[in-house]
mmCIF file of the N, C-alpha and C atoms, coordinates in Angstrom:
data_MODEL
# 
_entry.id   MODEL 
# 
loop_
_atom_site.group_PDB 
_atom_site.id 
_atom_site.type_symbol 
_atom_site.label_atom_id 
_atom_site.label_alt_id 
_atom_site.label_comp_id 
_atom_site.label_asym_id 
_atom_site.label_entity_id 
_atom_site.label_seq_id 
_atom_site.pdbx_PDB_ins_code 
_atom_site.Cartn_x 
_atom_site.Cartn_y 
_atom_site.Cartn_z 
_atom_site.occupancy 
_atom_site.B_iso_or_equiv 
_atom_site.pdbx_formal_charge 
_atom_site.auth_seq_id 
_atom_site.auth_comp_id 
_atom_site.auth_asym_id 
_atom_site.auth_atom_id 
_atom_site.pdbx_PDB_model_num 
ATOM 1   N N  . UNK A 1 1  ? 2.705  7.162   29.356 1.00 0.00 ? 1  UNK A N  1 
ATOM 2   C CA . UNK A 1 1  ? 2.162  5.822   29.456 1.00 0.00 ? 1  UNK A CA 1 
ATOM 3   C C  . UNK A 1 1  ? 0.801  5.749   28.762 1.00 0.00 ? 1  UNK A C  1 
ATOM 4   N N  . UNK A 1 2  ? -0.067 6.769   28.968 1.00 0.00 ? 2  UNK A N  1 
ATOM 5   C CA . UNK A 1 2  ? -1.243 6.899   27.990 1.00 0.00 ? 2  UNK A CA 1 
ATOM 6   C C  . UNK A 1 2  ? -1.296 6.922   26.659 1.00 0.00 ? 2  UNK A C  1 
ATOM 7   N N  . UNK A 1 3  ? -0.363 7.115   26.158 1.00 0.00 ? 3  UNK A N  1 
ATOM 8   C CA . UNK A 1 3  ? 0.016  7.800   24.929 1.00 0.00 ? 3  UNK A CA 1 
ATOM 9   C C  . UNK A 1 3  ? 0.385  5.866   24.412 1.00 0.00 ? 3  UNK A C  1 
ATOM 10  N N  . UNK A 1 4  ? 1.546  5.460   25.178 1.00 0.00 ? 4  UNK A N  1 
ATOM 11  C CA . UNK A 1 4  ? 2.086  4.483   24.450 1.00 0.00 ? 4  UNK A CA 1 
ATOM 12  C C  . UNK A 1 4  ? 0.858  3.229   25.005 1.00 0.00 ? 4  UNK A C  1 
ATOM 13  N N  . UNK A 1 5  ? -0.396 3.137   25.698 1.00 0.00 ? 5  UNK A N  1 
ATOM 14  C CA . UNK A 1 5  ? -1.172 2.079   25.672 1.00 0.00 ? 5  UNK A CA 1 
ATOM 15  C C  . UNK A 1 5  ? -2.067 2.101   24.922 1.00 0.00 ? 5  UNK A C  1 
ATOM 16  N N  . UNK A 1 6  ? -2.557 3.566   24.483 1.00 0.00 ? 6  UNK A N  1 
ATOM 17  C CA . UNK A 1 6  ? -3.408 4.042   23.458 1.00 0.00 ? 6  UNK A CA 1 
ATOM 18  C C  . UNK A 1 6  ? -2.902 3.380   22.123 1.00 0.00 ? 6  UNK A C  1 
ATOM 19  N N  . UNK A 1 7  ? -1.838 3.731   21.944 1.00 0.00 ? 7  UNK A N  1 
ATOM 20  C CA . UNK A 1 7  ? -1.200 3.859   20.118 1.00 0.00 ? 7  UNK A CA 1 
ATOM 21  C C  . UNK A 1 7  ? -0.788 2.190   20.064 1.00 0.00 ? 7  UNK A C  1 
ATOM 22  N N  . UNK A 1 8  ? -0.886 1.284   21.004 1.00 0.00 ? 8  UNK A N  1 
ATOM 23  C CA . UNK A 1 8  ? -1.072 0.009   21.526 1.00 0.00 ? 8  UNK A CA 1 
ATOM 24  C C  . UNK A 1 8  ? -2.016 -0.662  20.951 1.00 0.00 ? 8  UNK A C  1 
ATOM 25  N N  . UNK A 1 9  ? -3.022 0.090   21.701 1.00 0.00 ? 9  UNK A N  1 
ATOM 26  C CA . UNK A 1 9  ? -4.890 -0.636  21.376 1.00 0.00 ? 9  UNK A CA 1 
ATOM 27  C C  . UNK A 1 9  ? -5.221 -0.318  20.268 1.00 0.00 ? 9  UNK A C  1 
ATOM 28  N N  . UNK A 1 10 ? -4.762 1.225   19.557 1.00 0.00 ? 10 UNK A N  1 
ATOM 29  C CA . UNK A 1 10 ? -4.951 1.481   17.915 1.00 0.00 ? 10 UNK A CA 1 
ATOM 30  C C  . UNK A 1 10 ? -4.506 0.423   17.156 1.00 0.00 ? 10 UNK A C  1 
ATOM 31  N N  . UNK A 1 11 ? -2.913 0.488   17.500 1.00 0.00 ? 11 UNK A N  1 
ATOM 32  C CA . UNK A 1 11 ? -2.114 -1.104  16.117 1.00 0.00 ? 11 UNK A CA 1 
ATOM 33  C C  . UNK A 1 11 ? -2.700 -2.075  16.114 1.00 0.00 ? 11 UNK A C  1 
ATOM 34  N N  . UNK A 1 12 ? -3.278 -3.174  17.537 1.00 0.00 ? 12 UNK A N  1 
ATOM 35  C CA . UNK A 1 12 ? -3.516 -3.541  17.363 1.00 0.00 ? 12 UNK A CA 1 
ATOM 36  C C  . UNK A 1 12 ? -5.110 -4.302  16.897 1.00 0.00 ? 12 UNK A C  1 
ATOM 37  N N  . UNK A 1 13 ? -5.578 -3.274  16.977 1.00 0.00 ? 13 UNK A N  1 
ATOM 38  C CA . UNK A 1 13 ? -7.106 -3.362  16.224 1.00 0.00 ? 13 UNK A CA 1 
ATOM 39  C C  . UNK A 1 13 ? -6.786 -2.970  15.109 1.00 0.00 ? 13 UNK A C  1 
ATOM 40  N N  . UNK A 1 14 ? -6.325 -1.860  14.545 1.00 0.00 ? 14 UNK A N  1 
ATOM 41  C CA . UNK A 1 14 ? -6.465 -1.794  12.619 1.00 0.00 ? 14 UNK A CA 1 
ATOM 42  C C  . UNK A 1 14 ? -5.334 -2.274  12.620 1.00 0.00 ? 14 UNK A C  1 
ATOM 43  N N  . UNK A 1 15 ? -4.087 -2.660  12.782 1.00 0.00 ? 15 UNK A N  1 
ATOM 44  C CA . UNK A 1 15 ? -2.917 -3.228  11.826 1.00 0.00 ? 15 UNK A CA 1 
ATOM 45  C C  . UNK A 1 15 ? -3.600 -3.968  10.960 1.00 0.00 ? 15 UNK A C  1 
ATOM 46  N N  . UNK A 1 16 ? -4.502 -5.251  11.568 1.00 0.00 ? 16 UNK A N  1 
ATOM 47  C CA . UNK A 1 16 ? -4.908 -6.219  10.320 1.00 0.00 ? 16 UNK A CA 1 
ATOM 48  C C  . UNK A 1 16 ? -5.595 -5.914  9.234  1.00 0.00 ? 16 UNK A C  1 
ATOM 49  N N  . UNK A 1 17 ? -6.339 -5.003  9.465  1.00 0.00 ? 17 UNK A N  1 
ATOM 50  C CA . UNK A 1 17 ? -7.325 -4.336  8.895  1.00 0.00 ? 17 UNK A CA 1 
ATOM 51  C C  . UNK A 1 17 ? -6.855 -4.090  7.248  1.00 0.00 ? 17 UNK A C  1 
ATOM 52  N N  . UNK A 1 18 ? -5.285 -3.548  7.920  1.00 0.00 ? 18 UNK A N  1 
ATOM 53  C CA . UNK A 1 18 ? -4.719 -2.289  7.187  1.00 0.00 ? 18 UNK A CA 1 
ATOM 54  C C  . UNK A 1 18 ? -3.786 -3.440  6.471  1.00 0.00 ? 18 UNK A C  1 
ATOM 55  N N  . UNK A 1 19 ? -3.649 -4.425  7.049  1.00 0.00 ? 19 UNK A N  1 
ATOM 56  C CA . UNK A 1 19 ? -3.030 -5.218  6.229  1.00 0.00 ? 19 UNK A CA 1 
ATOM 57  C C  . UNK A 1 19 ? -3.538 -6.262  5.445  1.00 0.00 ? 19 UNK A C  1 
ATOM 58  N N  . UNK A 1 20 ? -4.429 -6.074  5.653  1.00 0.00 ? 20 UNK A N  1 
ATOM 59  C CA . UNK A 1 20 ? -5.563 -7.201  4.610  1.00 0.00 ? 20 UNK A CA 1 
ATOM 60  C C  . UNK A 1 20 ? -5.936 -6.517  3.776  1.00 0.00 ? 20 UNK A C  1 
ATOM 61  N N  . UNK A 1 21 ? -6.553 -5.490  3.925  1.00 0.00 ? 21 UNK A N  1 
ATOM 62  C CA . UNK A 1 21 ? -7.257 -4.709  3.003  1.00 0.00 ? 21 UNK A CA 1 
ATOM 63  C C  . UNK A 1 21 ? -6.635 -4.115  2.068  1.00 0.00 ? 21 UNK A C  1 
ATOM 64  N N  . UNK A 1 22 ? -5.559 -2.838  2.966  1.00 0.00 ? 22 UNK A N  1 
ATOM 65  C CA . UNK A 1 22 ? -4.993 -2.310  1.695  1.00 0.00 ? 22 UNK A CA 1 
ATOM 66  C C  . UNK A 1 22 ? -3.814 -2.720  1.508  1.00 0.00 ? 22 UNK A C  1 
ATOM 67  N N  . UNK A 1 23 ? -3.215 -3.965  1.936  1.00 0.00 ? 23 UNK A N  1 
ATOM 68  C CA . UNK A 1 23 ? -1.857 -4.296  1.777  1.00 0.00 ? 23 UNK A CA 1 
ATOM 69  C C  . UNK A 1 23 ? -2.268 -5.309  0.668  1.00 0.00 ? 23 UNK A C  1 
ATOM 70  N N  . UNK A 1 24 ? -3.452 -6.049  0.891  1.00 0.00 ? 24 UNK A N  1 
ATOM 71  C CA . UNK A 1 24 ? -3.814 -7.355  -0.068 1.00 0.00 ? 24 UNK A CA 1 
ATOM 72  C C  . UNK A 1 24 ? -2.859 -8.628  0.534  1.00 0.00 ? 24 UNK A C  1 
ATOM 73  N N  . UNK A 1 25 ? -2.799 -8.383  2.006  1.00 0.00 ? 25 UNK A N  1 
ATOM 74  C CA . UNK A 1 25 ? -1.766 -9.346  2.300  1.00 0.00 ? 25 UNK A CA 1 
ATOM 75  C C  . UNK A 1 25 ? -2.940 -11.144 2.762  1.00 0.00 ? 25 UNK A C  1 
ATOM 76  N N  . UNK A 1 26 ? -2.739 -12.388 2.482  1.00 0.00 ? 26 UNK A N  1 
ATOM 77  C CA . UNK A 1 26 ? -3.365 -13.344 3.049  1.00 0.00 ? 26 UNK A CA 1 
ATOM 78  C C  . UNK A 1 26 ? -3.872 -13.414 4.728  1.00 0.00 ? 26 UNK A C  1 
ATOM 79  N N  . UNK A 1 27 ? -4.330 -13.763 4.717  1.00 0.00 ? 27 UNK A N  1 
ATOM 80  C CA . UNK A 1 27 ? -4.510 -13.755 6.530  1.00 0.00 ? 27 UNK A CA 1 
ATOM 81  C C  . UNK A 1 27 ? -3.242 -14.306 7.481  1.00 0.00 ? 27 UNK A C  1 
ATOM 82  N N  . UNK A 1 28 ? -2.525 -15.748 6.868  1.00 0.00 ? 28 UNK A N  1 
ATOM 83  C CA . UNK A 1 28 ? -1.550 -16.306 7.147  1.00 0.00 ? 28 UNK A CA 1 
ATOM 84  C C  . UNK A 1 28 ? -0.769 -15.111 7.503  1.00 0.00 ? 28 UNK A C  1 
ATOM 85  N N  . UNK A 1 29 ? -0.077 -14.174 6.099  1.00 0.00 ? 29 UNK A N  1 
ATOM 86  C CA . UNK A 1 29 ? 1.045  -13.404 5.713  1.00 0.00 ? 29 UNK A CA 1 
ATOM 87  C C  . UNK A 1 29 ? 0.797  -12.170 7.249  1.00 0.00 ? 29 UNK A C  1 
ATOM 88  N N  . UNK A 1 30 ? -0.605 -11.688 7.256  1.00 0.00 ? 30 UNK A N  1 
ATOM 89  C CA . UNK A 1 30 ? -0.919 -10.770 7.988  1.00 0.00 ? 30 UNK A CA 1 
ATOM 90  C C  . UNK A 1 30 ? -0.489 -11.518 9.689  1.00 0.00 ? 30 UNK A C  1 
ATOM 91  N N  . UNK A 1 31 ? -1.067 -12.562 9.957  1.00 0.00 ? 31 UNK A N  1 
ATOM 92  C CA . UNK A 1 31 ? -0.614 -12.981 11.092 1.00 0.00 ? 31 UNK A CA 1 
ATOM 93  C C  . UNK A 1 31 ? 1.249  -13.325 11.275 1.00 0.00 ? 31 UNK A C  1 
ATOM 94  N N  . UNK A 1 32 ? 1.886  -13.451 10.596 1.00 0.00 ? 32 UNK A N  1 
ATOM 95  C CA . UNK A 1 32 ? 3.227  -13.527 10.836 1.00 0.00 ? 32 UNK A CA 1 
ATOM 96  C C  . UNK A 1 32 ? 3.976  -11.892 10.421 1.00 0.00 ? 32 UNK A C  1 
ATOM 97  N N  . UNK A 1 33 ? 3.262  -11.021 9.965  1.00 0.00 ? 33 UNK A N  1 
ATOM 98  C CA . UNK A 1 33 ? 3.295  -9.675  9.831  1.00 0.00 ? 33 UNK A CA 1 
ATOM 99  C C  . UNK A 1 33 ? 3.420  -9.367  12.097 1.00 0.00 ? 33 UNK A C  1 
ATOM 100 N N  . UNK A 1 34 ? 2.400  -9.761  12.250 1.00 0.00 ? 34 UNK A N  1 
ATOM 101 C CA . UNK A 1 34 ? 1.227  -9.100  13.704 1.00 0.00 ? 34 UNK A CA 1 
ATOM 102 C C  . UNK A 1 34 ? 2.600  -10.094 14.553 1.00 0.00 ? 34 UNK A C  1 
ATOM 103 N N  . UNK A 1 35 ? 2.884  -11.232 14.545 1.00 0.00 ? 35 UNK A N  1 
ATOM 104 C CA . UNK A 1 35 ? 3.902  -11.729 15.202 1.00 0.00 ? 35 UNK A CA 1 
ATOM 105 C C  . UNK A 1 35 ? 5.228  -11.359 15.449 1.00 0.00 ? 35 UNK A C  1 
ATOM 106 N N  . UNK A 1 36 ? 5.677  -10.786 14.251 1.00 0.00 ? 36 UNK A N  1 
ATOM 107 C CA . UNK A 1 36 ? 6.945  -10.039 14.309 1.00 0.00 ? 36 UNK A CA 1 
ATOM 108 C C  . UNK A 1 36 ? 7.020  -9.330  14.940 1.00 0.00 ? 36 UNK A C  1 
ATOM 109 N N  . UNK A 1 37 ? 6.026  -8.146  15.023 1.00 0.00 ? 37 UNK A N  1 
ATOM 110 C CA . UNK A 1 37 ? 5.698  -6.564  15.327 1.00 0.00 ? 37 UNK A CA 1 
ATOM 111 C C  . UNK A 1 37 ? 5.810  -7.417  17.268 1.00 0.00 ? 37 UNK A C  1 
ATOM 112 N N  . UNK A 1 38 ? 5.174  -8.354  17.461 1.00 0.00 ? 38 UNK A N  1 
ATOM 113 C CA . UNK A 1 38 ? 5.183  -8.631  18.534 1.00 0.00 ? 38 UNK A CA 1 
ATOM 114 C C  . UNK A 1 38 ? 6.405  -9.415  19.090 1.00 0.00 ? 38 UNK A C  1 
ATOM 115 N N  . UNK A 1 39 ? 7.362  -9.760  18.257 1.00 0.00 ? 39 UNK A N  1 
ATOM 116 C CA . UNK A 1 39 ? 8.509  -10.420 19.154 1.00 0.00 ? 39 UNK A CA 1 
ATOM 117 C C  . UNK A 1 39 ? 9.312  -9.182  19.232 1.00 0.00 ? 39 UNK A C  1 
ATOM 118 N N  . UNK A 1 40 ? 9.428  -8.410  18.387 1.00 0.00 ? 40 UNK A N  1 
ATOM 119 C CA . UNK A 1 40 ? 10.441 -7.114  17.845 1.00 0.00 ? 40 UNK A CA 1 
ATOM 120 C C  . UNK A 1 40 ? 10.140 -6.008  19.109 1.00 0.00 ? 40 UNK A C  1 
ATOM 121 N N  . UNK A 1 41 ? 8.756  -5.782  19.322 1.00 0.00 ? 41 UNK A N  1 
ATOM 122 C CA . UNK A 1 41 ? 8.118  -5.052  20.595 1.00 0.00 ? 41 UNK A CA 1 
ATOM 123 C C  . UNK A 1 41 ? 9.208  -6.118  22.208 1.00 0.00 ? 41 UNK A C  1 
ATOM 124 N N  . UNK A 1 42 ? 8.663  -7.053  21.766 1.00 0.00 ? 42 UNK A N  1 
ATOM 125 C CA . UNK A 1 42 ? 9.023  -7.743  23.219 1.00 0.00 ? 42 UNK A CA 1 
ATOM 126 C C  . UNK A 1 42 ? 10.531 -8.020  23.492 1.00 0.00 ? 42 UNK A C  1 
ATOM 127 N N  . UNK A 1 43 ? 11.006 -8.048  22.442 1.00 0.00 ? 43 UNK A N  1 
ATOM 128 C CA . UNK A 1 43 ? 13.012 -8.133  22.532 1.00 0.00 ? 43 UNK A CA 1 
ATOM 129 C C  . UNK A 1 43 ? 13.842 -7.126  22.609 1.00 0.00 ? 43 UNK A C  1 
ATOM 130 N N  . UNK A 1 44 ? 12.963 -5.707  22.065 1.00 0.00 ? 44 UNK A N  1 
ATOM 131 C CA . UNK A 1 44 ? 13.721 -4.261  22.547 1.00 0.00 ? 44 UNK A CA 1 
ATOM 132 C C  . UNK A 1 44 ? 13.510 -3.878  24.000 1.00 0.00 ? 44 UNK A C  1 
ATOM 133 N N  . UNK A 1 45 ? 12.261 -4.215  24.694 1.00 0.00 ? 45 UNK A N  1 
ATOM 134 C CA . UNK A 1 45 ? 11.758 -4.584  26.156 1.00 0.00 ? 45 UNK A CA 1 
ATOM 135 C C  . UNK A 1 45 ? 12.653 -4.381  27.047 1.00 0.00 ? 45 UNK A C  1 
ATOM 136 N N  . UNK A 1 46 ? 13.369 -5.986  26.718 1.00 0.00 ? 46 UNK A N  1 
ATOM 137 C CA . UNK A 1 46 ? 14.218 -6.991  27.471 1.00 0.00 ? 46 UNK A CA 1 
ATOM 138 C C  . UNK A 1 46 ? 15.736 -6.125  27.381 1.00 0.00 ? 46 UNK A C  1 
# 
């Protein structure tokens, strides 16, 4: 459980980072990037 709340709080502080910067992705593109990752997380869940 440590492991998977940790690697949690990592994605979601640099994903954008990592996707703005070195992806060159728009902010828009990056936020529907960060949304996916979050329905895809929440529908394997269920």
């Amino acid at each position: 459980m440590f492991c998977m709340l940790t690697s949690l709080f990592v994605l979601s502080v640099m994903m954008p980072n990592y996707l703005t910067d070195y992806l060159h992705l728009e902010v828009q593109q990056m936020g529907f990037v960060m949304s996916a990752i979050g329905l895809v997380a929440f529908s394997a869940s269920c």
